[in-house]
N, CA, C and O atoms as a Tinker XYZ file with bonds, in Angstrom:
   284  protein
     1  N    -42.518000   81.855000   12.542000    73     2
     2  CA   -41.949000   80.583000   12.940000    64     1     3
     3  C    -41.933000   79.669000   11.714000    63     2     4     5
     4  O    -42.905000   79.573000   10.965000    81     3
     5  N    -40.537000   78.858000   11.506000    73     3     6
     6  CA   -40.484000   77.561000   10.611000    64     5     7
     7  C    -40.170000   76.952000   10.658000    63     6     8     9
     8  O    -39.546000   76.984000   11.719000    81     7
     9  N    -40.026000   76.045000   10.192000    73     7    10
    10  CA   -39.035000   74.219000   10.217000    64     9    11
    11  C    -38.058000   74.530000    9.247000    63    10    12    13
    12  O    -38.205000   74.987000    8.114000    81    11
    13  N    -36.732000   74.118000   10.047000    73    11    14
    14  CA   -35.767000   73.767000    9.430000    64    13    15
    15  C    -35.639000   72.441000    9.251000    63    14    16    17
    16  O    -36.010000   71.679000   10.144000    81    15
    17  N    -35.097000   71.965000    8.074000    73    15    18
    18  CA   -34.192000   70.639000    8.072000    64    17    19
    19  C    -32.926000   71.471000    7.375000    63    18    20    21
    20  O    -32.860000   72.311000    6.478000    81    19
    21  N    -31.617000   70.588000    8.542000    73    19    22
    22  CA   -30.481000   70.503000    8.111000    64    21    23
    23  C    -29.499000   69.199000    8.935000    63    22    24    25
    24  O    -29.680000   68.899000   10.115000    81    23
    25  N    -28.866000   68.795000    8.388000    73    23    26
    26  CA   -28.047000   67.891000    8.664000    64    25    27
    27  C    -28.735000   66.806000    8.937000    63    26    28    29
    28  O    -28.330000   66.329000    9.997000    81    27
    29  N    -29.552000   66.221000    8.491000    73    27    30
    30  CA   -30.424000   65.067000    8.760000    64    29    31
    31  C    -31.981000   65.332000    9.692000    63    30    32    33
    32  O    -32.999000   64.655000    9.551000    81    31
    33  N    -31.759000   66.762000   10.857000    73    31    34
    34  CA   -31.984000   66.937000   11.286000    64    33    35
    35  C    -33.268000   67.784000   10.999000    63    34    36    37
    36  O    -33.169000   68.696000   10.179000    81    35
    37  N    -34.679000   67.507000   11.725000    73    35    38
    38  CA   -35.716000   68.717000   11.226000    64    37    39
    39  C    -36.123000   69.114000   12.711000    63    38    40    41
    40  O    -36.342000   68.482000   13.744000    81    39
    41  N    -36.122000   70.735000   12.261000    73    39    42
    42  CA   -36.214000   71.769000   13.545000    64    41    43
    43  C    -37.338000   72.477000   13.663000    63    42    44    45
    44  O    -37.362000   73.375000   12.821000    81    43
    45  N    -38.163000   72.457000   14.265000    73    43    46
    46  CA   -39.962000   73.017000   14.223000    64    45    47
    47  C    -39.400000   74.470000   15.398000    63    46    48    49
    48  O    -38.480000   74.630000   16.201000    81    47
    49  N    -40.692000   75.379000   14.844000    73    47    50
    50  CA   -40.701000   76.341000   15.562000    64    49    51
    51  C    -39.628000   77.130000   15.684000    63    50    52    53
    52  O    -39.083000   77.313000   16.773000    81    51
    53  N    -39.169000   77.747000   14.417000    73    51    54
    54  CA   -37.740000   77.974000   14.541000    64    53    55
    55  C    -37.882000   79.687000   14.776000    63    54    56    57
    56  O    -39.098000   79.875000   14.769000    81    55
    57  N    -37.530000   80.368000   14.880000    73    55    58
    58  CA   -37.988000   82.034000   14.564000    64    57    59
    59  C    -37.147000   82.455000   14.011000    63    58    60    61
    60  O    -35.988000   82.109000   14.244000    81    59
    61  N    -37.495000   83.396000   13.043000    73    59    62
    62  CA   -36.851000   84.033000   11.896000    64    61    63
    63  C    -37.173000   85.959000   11.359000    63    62    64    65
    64  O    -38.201000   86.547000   11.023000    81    63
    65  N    -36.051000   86.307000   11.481000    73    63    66
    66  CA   -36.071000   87.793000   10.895000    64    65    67
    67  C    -36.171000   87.772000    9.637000    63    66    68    69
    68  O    -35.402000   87.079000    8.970000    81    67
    69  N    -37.399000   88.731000    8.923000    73    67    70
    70  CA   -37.768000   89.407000    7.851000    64    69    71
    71  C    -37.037000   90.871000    7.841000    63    70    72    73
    72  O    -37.668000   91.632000    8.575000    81    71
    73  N    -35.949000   91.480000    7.262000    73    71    74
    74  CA   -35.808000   93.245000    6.952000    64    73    75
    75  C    -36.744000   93.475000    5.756000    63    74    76    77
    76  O    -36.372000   93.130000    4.634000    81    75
    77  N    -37.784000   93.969000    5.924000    73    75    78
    78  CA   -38.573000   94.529000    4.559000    64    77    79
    79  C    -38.410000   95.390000    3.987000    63    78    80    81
    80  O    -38.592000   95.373000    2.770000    81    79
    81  N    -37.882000   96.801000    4.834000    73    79    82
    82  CA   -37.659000   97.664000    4.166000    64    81    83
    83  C    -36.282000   97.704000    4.482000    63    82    84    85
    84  O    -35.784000   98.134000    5.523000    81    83
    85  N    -35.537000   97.079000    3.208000    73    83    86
    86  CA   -33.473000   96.770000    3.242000    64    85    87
    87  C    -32.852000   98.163000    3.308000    63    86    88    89
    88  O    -33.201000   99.015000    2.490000    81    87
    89  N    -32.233000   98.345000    3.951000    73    87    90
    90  CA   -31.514000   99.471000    3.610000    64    89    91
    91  C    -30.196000   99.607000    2.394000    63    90    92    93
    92  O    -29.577000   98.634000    2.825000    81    91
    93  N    -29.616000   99.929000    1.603000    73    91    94
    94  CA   -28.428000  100.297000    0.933000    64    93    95
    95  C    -27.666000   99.443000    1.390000    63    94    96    97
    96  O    -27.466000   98.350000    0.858000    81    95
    97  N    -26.929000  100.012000    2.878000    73    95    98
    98  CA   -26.090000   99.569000    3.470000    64    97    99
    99  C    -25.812000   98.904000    4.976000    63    98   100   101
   100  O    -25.910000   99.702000    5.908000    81    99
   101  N    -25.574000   97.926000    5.211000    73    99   102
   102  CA   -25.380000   97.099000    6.325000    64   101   103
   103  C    -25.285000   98.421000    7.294000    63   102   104   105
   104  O    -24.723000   99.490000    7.055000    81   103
   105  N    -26.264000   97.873000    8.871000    73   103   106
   106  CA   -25.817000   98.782000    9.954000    64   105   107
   107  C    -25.361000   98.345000   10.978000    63   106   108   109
   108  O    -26.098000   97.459000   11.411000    81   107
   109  N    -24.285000   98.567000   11.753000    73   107   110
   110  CA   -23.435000   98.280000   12.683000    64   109   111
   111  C    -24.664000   98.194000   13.838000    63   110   112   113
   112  O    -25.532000   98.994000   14.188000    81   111
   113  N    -24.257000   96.639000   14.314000    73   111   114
   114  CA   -25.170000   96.227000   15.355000    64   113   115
   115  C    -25.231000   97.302000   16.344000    63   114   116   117
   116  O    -24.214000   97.992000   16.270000    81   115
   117  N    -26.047000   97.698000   17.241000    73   115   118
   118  CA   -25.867000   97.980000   18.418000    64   117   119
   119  C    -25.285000   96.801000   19.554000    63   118   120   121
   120  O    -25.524000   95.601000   19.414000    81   119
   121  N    -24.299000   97.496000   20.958000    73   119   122
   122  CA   -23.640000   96.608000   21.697000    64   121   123
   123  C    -25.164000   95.282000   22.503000    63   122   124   125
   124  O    -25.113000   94.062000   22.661000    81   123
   125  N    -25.692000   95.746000   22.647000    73   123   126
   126  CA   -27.230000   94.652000   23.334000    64   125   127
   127  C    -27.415000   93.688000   22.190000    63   126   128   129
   128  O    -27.589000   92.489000   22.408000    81   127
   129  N    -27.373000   94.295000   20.730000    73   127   130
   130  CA   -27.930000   93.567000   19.572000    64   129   131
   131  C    -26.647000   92.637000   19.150000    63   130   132   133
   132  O    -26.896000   91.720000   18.367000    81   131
   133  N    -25.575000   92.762000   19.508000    73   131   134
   134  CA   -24.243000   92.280000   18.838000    64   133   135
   135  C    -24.259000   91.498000   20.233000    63   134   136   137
   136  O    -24.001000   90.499000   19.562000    81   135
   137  N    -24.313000   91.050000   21.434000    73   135   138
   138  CA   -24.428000   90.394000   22.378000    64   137   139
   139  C    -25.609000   89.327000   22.173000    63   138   140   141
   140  O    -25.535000   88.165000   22.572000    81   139
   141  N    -26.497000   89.771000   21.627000    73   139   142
   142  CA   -27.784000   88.652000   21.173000    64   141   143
   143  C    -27.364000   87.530000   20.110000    63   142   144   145
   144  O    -27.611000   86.325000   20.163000    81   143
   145  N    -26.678000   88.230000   19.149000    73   143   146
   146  CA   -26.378000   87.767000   17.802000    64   145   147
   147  C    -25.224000   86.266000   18.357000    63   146   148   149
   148  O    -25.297000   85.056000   18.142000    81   147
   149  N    -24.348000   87.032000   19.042000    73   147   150
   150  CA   -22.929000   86.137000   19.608000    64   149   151
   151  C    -23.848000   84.906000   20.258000    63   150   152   153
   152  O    -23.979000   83.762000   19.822000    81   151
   153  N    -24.374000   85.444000   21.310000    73   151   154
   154  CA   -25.274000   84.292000   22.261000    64   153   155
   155  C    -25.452000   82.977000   21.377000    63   154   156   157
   156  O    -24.971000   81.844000   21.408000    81   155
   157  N    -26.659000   83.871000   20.321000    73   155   158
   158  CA   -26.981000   82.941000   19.546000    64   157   159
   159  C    -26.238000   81.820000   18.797000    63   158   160   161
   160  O    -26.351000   80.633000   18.491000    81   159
   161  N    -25.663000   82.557000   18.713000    73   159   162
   162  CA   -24.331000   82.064000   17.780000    64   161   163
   163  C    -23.375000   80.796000   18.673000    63   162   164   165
   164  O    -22.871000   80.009000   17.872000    81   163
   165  N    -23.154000   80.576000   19.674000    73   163   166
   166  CA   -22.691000   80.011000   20.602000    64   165   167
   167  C    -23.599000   78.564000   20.893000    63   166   168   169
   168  O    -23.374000   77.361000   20.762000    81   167
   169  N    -24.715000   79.374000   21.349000    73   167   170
   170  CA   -25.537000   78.701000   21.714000    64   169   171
   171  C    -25.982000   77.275000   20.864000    63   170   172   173
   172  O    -25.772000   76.105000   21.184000    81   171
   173  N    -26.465000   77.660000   20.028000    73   171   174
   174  CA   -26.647000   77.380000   18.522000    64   173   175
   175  C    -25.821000   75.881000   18.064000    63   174   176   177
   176  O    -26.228000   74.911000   17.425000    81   175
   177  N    -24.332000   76.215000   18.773000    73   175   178
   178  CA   -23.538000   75.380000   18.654000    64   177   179
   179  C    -22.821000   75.680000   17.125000    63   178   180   181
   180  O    -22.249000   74.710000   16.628000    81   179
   181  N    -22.818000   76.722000   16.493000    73   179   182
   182  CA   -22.290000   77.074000   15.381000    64   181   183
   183  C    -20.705000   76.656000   16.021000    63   182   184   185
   184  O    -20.292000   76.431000   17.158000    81   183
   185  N    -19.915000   76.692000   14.312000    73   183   186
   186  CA   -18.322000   76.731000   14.809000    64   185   187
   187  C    -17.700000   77.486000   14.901000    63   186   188   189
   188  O    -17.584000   78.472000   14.174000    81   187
   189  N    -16.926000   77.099000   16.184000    73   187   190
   190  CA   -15.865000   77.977000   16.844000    64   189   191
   191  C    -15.584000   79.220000   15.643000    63   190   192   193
   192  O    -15.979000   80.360000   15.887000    81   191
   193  N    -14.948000   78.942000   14.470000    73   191   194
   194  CA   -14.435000   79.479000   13.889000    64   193   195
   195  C    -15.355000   80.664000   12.623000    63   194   196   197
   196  O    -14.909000   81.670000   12.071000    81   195
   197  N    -16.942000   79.927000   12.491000    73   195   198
   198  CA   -18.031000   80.689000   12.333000    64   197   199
   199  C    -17.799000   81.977000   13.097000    63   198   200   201
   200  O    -17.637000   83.132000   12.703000    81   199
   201  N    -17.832000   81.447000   14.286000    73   199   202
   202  CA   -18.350000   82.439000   15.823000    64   201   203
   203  C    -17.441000   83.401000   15.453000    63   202   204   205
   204  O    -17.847000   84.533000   15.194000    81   203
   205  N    -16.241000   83.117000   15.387000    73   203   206
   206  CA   -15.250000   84.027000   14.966000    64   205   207
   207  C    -15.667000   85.310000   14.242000    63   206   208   209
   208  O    -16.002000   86.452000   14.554000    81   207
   209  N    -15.430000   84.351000   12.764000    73   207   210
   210  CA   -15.972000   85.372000   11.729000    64   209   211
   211  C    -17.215000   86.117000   11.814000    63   210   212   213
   212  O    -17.607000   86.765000   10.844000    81   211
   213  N    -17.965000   86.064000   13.075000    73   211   214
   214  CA   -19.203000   86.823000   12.819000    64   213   215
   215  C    -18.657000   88.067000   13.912000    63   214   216   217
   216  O    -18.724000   89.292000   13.820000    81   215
   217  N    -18.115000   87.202000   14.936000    73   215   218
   218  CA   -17.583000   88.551000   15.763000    64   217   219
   219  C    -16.688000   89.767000   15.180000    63   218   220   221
   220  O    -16.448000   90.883000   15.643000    81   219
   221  N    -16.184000   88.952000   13.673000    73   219   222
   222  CA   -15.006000   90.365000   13.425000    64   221   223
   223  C    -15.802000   90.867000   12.628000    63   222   224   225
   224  O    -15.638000   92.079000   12.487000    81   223
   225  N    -16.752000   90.340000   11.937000    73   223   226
   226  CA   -17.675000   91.207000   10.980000    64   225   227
   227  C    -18.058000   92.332000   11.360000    63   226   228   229
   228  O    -17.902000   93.435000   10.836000    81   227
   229  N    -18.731000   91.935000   12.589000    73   227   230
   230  CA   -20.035000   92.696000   13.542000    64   229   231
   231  C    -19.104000   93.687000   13.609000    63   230   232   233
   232  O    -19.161000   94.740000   12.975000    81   231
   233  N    -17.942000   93.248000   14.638000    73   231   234
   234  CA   -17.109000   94.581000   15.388000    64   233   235
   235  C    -16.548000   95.582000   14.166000    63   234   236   237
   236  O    -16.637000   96.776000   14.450000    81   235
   237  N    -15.872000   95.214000   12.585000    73   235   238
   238  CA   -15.542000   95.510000   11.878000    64   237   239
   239  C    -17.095000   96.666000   11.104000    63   238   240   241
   240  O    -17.084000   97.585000   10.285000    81   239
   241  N    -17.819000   96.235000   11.606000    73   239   242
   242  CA   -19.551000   97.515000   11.018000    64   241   243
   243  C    -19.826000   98.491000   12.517000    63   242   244   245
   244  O    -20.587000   99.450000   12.384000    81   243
   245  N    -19.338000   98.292000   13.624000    73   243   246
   246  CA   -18.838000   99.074000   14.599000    64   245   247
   247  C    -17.859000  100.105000   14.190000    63   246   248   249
   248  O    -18.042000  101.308000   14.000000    81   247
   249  N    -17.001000   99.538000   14.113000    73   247   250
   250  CA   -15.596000  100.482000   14.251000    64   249   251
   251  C    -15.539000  101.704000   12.609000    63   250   252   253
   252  O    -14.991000  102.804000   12.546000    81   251
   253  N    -16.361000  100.920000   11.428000    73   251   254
   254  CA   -16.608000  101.642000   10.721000    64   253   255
   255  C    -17.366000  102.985000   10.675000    63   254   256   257
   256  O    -17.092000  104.039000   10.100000    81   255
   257  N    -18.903000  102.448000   11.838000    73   255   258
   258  CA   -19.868000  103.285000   12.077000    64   257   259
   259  C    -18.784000  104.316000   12.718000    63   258   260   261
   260  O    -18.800000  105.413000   12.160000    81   259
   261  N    -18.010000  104.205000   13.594000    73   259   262
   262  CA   -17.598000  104.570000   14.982000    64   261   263
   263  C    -16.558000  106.111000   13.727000    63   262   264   265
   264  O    -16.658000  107.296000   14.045000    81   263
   265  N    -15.882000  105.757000   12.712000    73   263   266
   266  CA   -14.686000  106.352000   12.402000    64   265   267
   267  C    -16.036000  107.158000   11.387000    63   266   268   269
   268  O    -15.589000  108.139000   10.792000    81   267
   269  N    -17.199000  106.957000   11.181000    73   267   270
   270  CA   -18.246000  107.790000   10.080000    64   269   271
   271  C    -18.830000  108.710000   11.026000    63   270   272   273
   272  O    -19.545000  109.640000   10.653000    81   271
   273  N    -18.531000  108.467000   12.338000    73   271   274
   274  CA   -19.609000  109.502000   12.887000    64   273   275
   275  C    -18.290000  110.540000   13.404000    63   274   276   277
   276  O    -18.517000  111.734000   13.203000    81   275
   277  N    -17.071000  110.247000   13.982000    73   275   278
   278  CA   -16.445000  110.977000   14.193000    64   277   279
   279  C    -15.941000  112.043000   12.815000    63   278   280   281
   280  O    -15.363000  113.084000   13.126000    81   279
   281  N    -16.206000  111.714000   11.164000    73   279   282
   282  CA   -15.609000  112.371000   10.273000    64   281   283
   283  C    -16.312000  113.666000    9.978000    63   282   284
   284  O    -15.860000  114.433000    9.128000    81   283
């Protein structure tokens, strides 16, 4: 848990992901984990257009995984 300040604003108790051991390469969310991420993302009040770009990311490390496992 940490404090954010942003936008004037300071945020206690915030929770935060550590990856310690990084992998190489980005891994395509799972569908439960890519539903968490969006939530958040919404929720959050991020912008519309953020929200966007995270949804085509996500789906775009899907559809990649998706065409690596079929090769």
């Amino acid at each position: 848990m940490i404090t954010v300040e942003c936008g004037g604003y300071r945020y206690s108790n915030v929770r935060t992901y550590v990856v310690v051991n990084k992998l190489k390469e980005e891994l395509a969310p799972n569908d439960w984990y890519f539903g968490v991420v969006m939530r958040g993302a919404v929720t959050c009040g991020l912008s519309e257009t953020y929200c966007w770009q995270l949804f085509h990311y996500m789906r775009q490390l899907q559809q990649k995984e998706q065409k690596r496992r079929l090769a």
